[in-house]
KEDREN-628866 format. One line per field, with one value per residue (C-alpha): residue number from 1; x, y, z. Coordinates in pm, 1 decimal. Each point is the difference from the previous one (the first is absolute). Layout:
N
seq: [NUM|...];
east: [X|...];
north: [Y|...];
up: [Z|...];
This chain:
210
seq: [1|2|3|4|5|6|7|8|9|10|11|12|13|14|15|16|17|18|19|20|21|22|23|24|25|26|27|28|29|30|31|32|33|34|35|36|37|38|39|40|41|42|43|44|45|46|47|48|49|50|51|52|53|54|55|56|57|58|59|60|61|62|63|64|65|66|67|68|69|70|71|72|73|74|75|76|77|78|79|80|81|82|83|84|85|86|87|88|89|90|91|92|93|94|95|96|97|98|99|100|101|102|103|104|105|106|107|108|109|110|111|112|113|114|115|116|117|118|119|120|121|122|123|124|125|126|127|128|129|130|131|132|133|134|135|136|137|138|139|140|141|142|143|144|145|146|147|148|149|150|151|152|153|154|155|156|157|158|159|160|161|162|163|164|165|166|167|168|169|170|171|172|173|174|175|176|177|178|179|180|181|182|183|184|185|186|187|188|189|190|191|192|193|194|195|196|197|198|199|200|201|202|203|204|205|206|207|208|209|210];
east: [0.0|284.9|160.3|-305.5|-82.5|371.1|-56.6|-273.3|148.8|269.8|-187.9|-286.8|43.1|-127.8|-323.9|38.0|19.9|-257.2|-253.9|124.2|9.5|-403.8|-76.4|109.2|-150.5|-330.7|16.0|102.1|-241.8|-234.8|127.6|17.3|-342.3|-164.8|163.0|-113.9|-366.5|19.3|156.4|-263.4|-258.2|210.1|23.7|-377.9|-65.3|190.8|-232.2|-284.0|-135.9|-210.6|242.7|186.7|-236.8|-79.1|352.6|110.6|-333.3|96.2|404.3|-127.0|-236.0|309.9|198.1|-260.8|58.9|291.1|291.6|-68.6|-351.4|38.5|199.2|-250.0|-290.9|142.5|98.5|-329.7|-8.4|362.0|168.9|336.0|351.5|136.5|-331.7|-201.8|319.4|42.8|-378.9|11.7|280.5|-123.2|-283.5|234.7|199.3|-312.0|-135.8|373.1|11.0|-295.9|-1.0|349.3|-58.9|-366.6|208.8|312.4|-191.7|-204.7|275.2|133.5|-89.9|-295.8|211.6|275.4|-284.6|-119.7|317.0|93.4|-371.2|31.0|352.2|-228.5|75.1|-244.5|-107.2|258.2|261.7|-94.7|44.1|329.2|162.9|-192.6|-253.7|227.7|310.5|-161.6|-192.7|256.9|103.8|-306.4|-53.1|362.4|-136.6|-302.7|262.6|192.5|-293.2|-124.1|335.3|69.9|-374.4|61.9|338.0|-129.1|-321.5|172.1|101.7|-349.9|19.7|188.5|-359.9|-114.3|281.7|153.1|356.8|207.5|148.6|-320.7|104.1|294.4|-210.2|-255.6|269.0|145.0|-302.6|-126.4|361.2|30.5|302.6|46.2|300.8|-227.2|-223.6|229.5|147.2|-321.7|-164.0|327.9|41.5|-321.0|43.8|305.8|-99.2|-318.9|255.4|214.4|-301.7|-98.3|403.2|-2.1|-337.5|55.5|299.4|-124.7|-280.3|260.2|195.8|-333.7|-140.6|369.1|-26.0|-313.4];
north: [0.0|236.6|-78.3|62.0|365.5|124.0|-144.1|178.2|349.8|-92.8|-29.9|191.2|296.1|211.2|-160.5|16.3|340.2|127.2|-179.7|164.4|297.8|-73.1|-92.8|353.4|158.4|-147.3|22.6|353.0|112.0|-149.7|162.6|328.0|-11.8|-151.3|281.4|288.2|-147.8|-97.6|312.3|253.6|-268.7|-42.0|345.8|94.1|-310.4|126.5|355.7|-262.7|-177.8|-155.3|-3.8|-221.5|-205.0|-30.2|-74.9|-273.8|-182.6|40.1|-88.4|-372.5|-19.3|16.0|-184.1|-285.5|-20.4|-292.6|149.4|-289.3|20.8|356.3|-52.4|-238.6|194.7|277.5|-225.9|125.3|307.1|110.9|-327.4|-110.2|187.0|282.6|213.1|-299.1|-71.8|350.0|37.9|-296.4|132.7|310.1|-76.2|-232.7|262.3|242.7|-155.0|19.8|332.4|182.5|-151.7|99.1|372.9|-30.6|-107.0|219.9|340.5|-98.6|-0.1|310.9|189.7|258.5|235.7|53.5|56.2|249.9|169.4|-13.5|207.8|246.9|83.6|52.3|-335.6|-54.2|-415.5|-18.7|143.0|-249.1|-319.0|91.3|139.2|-184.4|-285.5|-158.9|-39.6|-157.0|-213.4|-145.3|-229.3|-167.9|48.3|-111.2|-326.8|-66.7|79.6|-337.4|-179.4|61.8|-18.1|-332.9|-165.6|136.9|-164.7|-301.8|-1.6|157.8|-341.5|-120.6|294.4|-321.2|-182.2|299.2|76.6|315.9|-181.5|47.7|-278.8|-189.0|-127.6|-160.6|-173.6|-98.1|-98.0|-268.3|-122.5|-95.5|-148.9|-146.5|228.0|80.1|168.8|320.9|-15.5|9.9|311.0|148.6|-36.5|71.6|283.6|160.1|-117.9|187.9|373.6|-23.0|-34.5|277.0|183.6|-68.2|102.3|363.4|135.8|-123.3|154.7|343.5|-58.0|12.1|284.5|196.3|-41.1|79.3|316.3|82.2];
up: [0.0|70.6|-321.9|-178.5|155.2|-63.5|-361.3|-21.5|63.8|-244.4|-240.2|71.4|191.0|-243.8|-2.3|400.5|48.0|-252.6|202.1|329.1|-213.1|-78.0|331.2|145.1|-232.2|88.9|292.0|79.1|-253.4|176.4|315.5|-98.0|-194.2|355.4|202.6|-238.7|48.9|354.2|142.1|-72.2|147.0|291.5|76.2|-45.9|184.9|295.8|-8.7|-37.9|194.7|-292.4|-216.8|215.4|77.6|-383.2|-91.3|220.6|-50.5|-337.8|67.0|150.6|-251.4|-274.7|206.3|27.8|-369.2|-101.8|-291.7|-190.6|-12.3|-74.7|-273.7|-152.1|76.8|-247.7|-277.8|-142.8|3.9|-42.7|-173.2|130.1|31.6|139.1|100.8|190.5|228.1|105.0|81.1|197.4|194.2|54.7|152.9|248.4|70.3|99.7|306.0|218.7|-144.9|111.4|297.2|152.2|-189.5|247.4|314.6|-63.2|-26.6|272.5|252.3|-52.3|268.9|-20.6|256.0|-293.1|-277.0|254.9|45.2|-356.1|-83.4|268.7|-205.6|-283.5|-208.9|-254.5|-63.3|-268.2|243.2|287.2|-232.5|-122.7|351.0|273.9|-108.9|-271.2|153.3|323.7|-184.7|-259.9|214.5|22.0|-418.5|-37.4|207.3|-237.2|-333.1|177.1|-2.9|-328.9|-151.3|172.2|-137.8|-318.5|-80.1|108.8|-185.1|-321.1|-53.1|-124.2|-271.4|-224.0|-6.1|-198.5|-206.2|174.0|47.4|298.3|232.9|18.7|-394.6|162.9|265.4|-266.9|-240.1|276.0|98.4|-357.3|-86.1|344.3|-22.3|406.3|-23.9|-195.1|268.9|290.4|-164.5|-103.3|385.1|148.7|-188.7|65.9|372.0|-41.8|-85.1|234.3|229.5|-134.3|-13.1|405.1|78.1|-199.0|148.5|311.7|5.6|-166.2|341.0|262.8|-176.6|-63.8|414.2|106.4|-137.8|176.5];
């Protein structure tokens, strides 16, 4: 087995790193479309009290929702490839989201939000200075999670065509090649790890410094 994975970056670590290559791609995509929905939602959410309530019923409900079924579900509608992976991931990556950007701004304290109006801060003012760097730990939290679920689920993209290290897996396990599928899961076990490392790292740096 050894043998056979260092064969197979001799010979094909092209191939090996252009499905990494696909699988960030997806997958930050994914991450950064999620956070540019879920941030607004999470913010409101924190003013409102139904909003809140609204978006975390609606976080489990996604969340209830299997990737693979997902990914089926939009055959459909959208076809395979690129577009029905990144949906599918997206709406993963939403529930962790809005629910650490809910929790984070609600524990910054109303005494500083106070302080920071008396001074004659306008809303825009209090996000940037006082409510969003207290509460990016928290959002920094729910980026981990959704990062983490995402690498692991952009895997499944392969069963609709959008490539990444889930081909590799799928490749081994319809040769009964195990040596692609120890370095496709490893791999992907691999940069969620990386993943967990950075931003909890980039947490500890960001509380220090409050």
């Amino acid at each position: 087995m050894f043998a056979q994975i260092i064969n197979y970056f001799q010979t094909s670590s092209n191939e090996y790193w252009a499905a990494v290559g696909q699988h960030l791609f997806l997958s930050f995509t994914s991450l950064i479309i999620a956070l540019v929905i879920a941030f607004p939602l999470g913010y409101f959410g924190s003013k409102n009290r139904v909003i809140a309530t609204f978006c975390q019923t609606f976080a489990q409900i996604l969340r209830i929702i299997p990737s693979l079924a997902l990914l089926f579900i939009l055959i459909p509608f959208i076809g395979t490839g690129i577009l029905s992976a990144l949906i599918a991931l997206v709406v993963l990556a939403i529930p962790p989201l809005v629910v650490n950007i809910i929790l984070g701004f609600n524990e910054v304290p109303q005494l500083y939000t106070e302080v920071g109006m008396s001074l004659g801060m306008n809303n825009l003012d209090l996000l940037k200075q006082i409510s969003l760097p207290l509460a990016l730990p928290y959002i920094l939290n729910g980026i981990k999670i959704a990062l983490i679920e995402v690498i692991a689920s952009a895997s499944l993209a392969a069963y609709i065509g959008a490539g990444g290290l889930g081909n590799l897996i799928m490749t081994g396990l319809g040769l009964y090649k195990m040596q692609y599928v120890v370095i496709g899961g490893v791999s992907v076990a691999l940069l969620s790890l990386l993943s967990m490392f950075i931003l909890d790292f980039m947490i500890k740096r960001v509380k220090n410094n409050d």
